[in-house]
LUMBADREN-934498 format. One line per 5 residues: number of its first residue (from 1); their letters; for each residue x negated, y negated, z of N, C-alpha, C, O. Coordinates in steps of 0.001 Angstrom, whole numbers, plus 500000, padded with zeros to 6 digits. Atoms other than C-alpha are relative to their C-alpha. Example, Ala and Ser with C-alpha at 12.3 -4.5 7.8 and 13.67 -1.06 7.14 Angstrom:
<nodes>
1	as	499110:501190:500000:487700:504500:507800:499100:498800:500000:498064:498819:500665 | 500820:501190:499940:486330:501060:507140:500770:498910:500730:500261:497802:500899
</nodes>
This chain:
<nodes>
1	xxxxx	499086:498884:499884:492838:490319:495747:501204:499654:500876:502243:500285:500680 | 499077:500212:498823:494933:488914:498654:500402:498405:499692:500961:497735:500561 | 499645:501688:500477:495454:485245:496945:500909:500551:498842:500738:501518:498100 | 499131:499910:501323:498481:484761:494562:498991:499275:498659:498149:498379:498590 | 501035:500252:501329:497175:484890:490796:500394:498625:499784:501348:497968:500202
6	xxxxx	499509:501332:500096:496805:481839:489508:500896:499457:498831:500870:498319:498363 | 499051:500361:500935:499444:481979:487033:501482:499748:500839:502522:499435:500261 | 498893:500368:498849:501898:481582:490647:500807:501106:499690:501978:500953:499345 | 499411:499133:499880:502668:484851:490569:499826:500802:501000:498781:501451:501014 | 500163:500042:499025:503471:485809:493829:499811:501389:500475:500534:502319:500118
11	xxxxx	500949:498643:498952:501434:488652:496088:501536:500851:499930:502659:500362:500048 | 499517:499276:500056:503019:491847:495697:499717:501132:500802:498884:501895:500313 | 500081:498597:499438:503136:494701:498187:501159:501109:500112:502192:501171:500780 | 499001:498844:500546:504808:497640:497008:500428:500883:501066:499505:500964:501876 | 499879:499390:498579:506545:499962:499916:500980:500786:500069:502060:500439:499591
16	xxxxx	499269:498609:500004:508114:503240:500527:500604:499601:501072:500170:498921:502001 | 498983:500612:499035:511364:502952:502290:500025:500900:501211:500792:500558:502111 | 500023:499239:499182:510433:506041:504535:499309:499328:501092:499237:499943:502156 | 500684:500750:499022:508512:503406:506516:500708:498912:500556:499922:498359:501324 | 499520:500987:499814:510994:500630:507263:499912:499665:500907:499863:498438:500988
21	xxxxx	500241:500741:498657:510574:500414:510934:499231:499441:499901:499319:498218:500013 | 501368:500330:500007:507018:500306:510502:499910:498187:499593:499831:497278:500419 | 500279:500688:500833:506690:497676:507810:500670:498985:500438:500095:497900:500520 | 499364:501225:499764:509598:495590:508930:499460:499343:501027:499227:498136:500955 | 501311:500400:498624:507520:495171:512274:499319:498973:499281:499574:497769:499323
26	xxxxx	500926:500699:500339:504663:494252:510280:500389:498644:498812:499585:497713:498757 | 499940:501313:500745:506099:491561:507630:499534:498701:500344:499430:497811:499499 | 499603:501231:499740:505655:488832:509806:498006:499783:500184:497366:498732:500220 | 501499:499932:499712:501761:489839:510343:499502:500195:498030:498491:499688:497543 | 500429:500415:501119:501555:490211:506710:500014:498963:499134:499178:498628:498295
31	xxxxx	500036:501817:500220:502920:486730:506015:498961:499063:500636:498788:497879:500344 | 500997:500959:499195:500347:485419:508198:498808:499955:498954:498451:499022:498235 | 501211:499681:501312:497576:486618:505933:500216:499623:498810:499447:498818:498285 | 500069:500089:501331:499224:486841:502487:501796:499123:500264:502846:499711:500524 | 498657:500728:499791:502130:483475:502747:500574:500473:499202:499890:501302:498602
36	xxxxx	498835:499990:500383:504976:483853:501160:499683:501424:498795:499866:501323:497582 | 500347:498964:501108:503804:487598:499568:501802:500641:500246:502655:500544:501128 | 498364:499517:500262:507102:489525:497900:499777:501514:500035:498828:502009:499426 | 499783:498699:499964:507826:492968:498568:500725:501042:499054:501271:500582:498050 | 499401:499097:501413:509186:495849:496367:500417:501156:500697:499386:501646:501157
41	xxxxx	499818:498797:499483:510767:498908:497903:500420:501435:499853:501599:501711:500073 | 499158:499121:500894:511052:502309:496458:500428:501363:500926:499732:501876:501802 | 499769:498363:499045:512564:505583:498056:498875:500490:500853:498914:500386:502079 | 500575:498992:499899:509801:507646:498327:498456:500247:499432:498071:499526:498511 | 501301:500174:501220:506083:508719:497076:500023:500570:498831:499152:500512:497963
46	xxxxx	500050:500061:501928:507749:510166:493936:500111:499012:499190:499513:498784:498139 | 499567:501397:500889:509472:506928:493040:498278:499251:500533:498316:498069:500189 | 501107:501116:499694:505948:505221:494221:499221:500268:498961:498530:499357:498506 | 501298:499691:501107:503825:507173:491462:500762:499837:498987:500305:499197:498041 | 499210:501280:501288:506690:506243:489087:499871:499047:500079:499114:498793:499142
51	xxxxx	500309:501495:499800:506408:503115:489749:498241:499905:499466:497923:499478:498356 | 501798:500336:500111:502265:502971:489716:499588:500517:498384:498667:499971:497776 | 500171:499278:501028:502427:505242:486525:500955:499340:499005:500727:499868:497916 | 499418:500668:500509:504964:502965:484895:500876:501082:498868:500761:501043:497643 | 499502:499195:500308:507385:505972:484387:501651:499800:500313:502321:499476:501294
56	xxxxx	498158:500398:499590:511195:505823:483447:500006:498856:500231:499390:497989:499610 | 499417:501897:500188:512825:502572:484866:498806:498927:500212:498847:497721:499969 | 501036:501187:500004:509567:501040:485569:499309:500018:499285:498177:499689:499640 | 500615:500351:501471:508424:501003:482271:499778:498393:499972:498724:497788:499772 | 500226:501707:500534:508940:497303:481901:499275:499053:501346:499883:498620:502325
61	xxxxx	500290:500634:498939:506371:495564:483982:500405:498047:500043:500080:497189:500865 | 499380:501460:499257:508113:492078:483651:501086:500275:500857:501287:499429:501729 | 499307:499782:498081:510799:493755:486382:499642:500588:500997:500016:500510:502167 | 501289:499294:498630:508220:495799:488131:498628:499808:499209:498107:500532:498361 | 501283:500428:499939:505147:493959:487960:499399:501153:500540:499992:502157:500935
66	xxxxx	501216:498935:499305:501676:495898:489185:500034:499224:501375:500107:497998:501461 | 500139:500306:498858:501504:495736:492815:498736:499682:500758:497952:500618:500916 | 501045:500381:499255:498857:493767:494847:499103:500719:501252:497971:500572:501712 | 500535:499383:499114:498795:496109:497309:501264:501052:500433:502454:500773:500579 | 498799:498753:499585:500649:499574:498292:499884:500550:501610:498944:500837:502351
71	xxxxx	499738:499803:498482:501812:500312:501505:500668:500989:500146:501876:500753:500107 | 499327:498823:499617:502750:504002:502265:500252:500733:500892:499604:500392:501882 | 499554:499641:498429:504188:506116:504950:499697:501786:499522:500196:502248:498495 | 499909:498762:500366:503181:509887:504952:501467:500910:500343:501479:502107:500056 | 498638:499396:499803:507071:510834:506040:500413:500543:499098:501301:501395:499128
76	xxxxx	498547:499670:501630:508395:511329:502606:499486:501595:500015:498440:502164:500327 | 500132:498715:499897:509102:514627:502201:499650:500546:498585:498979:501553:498358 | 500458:499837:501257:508931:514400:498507:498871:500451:499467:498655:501564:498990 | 501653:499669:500534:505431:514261:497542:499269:499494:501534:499464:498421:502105 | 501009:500268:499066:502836:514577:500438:499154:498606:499403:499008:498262:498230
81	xxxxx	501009:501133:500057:500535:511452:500919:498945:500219:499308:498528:499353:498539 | 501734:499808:500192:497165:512977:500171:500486:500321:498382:499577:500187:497563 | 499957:499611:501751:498899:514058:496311:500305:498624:499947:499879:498413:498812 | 499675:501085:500921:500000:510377:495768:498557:499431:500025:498172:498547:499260 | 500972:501098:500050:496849:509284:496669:498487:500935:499221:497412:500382:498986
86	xxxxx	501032:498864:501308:494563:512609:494344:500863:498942:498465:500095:498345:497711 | 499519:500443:501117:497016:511046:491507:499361:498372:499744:498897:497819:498747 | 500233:501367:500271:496354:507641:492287:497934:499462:499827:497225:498552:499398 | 501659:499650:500024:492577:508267:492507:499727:500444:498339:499020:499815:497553 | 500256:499455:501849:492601:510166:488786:500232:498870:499417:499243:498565:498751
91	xxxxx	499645:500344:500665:494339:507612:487432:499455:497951:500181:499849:496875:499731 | 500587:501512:499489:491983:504620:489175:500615:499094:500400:500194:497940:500323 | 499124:501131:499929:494737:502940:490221:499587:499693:501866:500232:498817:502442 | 500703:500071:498535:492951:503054:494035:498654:499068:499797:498055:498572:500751 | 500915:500749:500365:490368:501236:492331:500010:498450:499948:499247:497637:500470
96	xxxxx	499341:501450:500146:492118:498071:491352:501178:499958:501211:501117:498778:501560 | 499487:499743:499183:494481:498700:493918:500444:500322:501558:501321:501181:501647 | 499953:499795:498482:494623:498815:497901:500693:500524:500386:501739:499970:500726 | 499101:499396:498432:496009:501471:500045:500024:500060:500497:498999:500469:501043 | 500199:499673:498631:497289:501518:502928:501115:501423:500422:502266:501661:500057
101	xxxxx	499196:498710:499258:498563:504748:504718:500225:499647:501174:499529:499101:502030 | 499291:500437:498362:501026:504487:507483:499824:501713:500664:500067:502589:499833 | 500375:498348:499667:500215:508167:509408:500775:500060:500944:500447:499170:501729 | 500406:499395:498826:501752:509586:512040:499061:501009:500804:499466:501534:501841 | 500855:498907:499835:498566:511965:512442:498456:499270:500510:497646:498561:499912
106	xxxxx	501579:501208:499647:495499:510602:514744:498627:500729:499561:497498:500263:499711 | 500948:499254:500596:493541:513402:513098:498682:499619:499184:498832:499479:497970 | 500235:500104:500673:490332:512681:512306:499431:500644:498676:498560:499924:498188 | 500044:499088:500794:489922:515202:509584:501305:499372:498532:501149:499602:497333 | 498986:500478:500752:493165:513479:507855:499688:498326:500107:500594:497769:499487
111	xxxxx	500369:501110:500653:491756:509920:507737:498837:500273:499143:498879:499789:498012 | 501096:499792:500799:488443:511107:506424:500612:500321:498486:500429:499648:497471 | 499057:499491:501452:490495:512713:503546:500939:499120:499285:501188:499378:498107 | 499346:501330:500598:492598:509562:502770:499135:498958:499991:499546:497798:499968 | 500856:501320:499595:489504:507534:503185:499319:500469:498186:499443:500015:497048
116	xxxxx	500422:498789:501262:487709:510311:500746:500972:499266:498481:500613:498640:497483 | 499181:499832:501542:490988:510292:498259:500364:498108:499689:501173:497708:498852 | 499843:501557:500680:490741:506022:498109:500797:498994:500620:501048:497865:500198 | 499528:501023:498959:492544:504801:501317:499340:499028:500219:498145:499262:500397 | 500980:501155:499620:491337:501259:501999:500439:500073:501582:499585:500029:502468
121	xxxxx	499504:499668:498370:493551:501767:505466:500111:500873:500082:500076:501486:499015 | 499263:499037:499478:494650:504520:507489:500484:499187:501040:499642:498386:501446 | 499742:500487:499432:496800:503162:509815:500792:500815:501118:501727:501356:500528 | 498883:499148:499537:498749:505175:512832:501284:499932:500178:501438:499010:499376 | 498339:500353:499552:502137:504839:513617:499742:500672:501476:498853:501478:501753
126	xxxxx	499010:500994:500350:503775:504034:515536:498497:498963:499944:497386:499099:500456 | 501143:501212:500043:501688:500814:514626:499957:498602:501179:500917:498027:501694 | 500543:500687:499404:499851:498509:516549:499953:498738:499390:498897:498535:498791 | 500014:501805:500615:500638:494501:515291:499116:499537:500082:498871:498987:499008 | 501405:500318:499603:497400:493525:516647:498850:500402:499368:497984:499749:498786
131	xxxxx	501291:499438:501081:495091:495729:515150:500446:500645:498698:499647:501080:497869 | 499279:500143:502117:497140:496255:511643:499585:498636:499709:498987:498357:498670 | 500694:501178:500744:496392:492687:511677:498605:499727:499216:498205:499386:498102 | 501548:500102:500310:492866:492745:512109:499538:501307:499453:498330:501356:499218 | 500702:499871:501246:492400:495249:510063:500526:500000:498374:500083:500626:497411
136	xxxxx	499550:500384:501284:494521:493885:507260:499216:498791:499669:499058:498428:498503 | 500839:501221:500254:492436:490870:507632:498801:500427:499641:498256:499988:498628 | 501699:499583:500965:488901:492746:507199:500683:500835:498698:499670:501317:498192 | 500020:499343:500868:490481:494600:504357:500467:498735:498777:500104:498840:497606 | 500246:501437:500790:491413:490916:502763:498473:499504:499667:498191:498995:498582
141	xxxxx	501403:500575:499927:487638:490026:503432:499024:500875:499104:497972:500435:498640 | 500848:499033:500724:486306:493208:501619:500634:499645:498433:499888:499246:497539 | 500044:500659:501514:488449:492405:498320:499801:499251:499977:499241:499077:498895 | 500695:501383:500697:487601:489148:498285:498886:499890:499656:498679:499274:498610 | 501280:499446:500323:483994:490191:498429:499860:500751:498508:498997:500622:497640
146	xx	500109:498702:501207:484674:492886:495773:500443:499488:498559:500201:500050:497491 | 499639:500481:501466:486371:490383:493119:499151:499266:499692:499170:498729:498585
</nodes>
């Protein structure tokens, strides 16, 4: 899950731009894990379930490939987190698929429920480099197990 396929098609983590502090932080901790993985960045979690649902411009997955792994921020004002991730749950794409939720909410009542609707992370914000690592690294160790 966390190895480029072996047709050298390179690790994909898909990413809502409502997170950019976050994420830009973490690139350098996600290169550590997944080398030279390529990123994709869309607005929002409407454009993210377009995207996952291969709706409108991302119809053609030779310019938007399926993503290796989705990386979301509950900020967007668009579509709440917990509906991209009921949609993405119906439509099994949490199945083949790894999420991670960026939260600002230390609630646990609201990880249980993104854990519930097919979160592989919950993660808090502001984020912690250290332990996003380690647990982007046990969540590498569980798909690899799982493929």
């Amino acid at each position: 899950m966390f190895e480029s396929p072996t047709n050298n098609k390179p690790f994909l983590v898909l990413m809502t731009a409502d997170c950019v502090s976050d994420i830009v932080a973490l690139n350098g901790v996600i290169n550590s894990i997944v080398p030279g993985f390529r990123e994709y960045w869309v607005p929002d979690g409407r454009e993210l379930l377009k995207y996952l649902m291969r709706s409108g411009q991302y119809a053609d997955r030779s310019l938007y490939p399926e993503p290796d792994l989705v990386l979301f921020s509950d900020e967007s004002s668009a579509v709440c987190s917990f509906r991209v991730l009921r949609i993405a749950r119906r439509h099994k794409l949490s199945k083949r698929i790894p999420f991670v939720l960026l939260s600002g909410s230390a609630r646990e009542s609201e990880k249980r429920l993104a854990d519930k609707l097919g979160a592989r992370l919950f993660v808090q914000q502001p984020v912690d480099k250290l332990r996003f690592s380690e647990q982007l690294s046990s969540l590498k160790e569980v798909c690899e197990r799982a493929a």
